[in-house]
ROMI-222406 format. One line per 10 residues: their letters; for each residue x, y, z of N, C-alpha, C, O, CB. Coordinates in steps of 0.1 Angstrom, whole numbers. Glycine has a CB too. Layout:
BEGIN
a	X:Y:Z:X:Y:Z:X:Y:Z:X:Y:Z:X:Y:Z | ...
***
This chain:
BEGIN
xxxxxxxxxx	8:-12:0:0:0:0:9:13:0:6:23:-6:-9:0:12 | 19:10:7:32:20:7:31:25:-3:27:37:-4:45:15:9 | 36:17:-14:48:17:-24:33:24:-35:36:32:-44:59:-3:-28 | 23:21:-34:13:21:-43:6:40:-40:1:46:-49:3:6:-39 | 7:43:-26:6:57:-23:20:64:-27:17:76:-29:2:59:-8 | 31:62:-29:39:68:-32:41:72:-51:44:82:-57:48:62:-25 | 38:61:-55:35:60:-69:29:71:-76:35:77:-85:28:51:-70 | 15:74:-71:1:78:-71:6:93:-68:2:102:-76:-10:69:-59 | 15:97:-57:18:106:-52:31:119:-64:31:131:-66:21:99:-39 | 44:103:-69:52:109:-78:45:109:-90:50:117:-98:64:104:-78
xxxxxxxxxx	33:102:-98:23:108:-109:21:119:-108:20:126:-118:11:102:-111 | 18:126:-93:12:136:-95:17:147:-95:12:158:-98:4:136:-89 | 30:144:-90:36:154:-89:43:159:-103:46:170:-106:44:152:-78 | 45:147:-114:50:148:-128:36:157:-133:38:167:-140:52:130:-137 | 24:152:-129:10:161:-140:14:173:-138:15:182:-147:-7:160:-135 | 16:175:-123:15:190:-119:29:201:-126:28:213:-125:16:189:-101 | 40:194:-134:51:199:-137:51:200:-152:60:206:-158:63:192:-132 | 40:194:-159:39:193:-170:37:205:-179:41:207:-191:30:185:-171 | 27:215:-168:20:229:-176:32:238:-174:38:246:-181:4:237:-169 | 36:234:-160:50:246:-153:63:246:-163:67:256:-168:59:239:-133
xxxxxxxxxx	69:235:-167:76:234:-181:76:240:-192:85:247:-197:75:225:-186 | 59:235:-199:57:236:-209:57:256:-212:58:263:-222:46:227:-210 | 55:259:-201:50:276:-196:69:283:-194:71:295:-195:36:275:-172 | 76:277:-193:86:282:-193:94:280:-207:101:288:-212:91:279:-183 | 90:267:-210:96:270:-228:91:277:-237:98:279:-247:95:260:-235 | 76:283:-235:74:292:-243:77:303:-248:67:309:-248:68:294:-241 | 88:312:-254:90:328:-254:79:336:-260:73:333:-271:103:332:-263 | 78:343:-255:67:356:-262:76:365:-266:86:368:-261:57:366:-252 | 70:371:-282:75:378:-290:72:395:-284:76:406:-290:69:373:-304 | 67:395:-274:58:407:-274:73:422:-266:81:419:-257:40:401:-259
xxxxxxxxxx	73:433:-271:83:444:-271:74:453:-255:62:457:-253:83:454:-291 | 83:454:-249:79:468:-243:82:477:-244:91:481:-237:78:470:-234 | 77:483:-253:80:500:-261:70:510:-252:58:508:-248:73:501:-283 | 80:522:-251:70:530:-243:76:544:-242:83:549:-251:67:524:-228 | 72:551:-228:80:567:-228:93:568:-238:94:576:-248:87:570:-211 | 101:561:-235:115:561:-236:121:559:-249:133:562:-251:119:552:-228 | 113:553:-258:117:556:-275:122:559:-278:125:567:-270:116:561:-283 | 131:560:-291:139:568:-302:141:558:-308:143:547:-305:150:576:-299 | 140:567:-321:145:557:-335:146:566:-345:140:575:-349:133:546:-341 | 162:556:-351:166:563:-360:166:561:-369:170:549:-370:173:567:-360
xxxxxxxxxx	163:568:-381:162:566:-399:174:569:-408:178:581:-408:150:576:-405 | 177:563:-414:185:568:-428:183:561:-436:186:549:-435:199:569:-429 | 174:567:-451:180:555:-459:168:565:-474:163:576:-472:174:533:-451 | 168:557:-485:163:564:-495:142:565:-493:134:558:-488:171:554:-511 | 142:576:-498:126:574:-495:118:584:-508:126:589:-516:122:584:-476 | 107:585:-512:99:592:-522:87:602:-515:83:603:-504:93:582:-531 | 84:606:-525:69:617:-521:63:620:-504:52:618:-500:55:608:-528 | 75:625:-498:75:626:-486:61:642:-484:61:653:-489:94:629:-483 | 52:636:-475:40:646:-478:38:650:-458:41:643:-448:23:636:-488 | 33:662:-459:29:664:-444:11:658:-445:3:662:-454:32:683:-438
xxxxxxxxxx	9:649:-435:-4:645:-435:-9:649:-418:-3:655:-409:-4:629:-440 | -27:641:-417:-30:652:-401:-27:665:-399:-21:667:-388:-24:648:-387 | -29:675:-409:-27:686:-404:-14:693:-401:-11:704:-398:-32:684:-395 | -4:678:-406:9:685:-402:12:679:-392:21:685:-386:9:699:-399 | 8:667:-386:14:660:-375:22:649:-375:31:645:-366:6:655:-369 | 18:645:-388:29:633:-395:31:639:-407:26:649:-412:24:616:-398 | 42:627:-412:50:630:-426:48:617:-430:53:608:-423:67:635:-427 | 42:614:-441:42:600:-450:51:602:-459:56:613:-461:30:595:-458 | 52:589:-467:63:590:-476:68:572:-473:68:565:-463:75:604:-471 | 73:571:-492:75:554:-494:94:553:-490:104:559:-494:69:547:-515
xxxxxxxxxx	92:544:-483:104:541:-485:105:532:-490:99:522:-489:110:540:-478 | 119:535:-500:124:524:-513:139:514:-501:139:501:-499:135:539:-533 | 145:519:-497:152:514:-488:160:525:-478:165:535:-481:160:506:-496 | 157:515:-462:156:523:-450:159:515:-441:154:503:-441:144:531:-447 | 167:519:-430:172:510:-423:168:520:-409:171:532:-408:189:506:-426 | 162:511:-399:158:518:-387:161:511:-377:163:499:-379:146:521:-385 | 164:518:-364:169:515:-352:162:520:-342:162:532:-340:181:519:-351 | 155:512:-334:147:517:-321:154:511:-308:155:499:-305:132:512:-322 | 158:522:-302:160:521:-291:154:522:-279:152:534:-278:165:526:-292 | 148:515:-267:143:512:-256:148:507:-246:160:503:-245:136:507:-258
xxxxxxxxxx	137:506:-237:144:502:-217:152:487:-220:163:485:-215:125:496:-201 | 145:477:-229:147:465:-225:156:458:-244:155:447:-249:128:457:-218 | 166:472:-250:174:468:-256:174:475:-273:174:487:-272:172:453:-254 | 174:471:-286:174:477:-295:166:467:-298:164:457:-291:184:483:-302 | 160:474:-315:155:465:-327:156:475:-338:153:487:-340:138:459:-326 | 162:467:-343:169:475:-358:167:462:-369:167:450:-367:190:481:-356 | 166:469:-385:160:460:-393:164:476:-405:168:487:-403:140:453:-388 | 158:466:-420:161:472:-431:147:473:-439:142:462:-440:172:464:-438 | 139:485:-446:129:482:-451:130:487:-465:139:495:-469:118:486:-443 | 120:480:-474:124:480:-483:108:483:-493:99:475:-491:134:467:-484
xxxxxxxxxx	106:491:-500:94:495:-506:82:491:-499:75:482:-502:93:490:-517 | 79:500:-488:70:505:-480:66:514:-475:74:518:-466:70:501:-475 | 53:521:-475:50:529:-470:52:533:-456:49:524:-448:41:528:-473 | 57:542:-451:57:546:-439:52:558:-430:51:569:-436:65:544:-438 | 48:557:-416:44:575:-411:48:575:-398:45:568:-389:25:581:-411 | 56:586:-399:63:593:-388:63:605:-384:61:614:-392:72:592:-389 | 65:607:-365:55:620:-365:64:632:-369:76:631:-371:46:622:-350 | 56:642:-368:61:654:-372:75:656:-362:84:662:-368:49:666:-371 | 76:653:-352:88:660:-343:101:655:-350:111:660:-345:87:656:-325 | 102:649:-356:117:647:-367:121:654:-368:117:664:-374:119:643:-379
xxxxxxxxxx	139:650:-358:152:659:-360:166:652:-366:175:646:-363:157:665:-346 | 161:658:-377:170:656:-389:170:661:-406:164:670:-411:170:644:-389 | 176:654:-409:177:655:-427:167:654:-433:169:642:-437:184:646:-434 | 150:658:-440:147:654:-450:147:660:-469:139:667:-476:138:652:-443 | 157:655:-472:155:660:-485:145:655:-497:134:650:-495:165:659:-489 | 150:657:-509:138:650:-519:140:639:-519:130:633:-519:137:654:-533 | 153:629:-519:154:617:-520:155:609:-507:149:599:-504:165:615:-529 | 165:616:-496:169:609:-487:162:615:-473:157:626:-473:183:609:-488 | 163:609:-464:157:611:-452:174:606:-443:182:598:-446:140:600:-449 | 173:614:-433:182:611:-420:180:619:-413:178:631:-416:196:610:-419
xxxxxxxxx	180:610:-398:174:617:-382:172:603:-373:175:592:-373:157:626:-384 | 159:619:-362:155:602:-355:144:608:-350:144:619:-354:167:593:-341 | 133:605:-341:127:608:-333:117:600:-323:115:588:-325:124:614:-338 | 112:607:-311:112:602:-302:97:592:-305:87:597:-310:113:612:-290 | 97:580:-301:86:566:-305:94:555:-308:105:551:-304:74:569:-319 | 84:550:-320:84:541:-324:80:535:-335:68:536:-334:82:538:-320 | 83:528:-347:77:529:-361:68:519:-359:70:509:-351:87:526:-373 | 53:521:-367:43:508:-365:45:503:-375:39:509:-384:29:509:-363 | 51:490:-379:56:482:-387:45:471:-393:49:463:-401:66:477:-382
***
């Protein structure tokens, strides 16, 4: 009866470790972006327009390489014929072809 309550007892204790495991092998992709933003642009872009009134700037980028910086590390990446909008507080370069700067956020990708 011993041996048969102990059994019964280490099953249960395996069920119970099964979700706790599986819950730690999981990674979440998820960013915590917030106050603390910045991101920076350089790279070729087109028909750069003020939109809202003047609160953002659209405009395609043909190729653009961005860097966001935050609490919990960077994410940086290369884009490549896509529309994009960023807000008006951009400090930096925009000319007819090229864009360089940075400002305070985050790009919604």
């Amino acid at each position: 009866m011993k041996k048969k309550l102990i059994g019964i007892l280490v099953c249960l204790m395996f069920f119970t470790m099964i979700p706790a495991v599986a819950g730690i092998a999981f990674e979440s992709e998820t960013e915590e972006t917030g106050l603390f933003d910045r991101t920076t642009l350089r790279g070729v872009g087109l028909f750069f327009r003020f939109a809202d009134g003047g609160k953002t700037i659209r405009f395609m980028a043909l190729r653009m390489h961005y860097r966001t910086t935050y609490l919990g590390g960077t994410k940086s990446g290369l884009l490549r014929a896509q529309r994009l909008e960023i807000p008006n507080n951009f400090n930096g370069y925009i000319g007819k072809f090229f864009i360089w700067g940075s400002f305070k956020g985050s790009l919604d990708i």
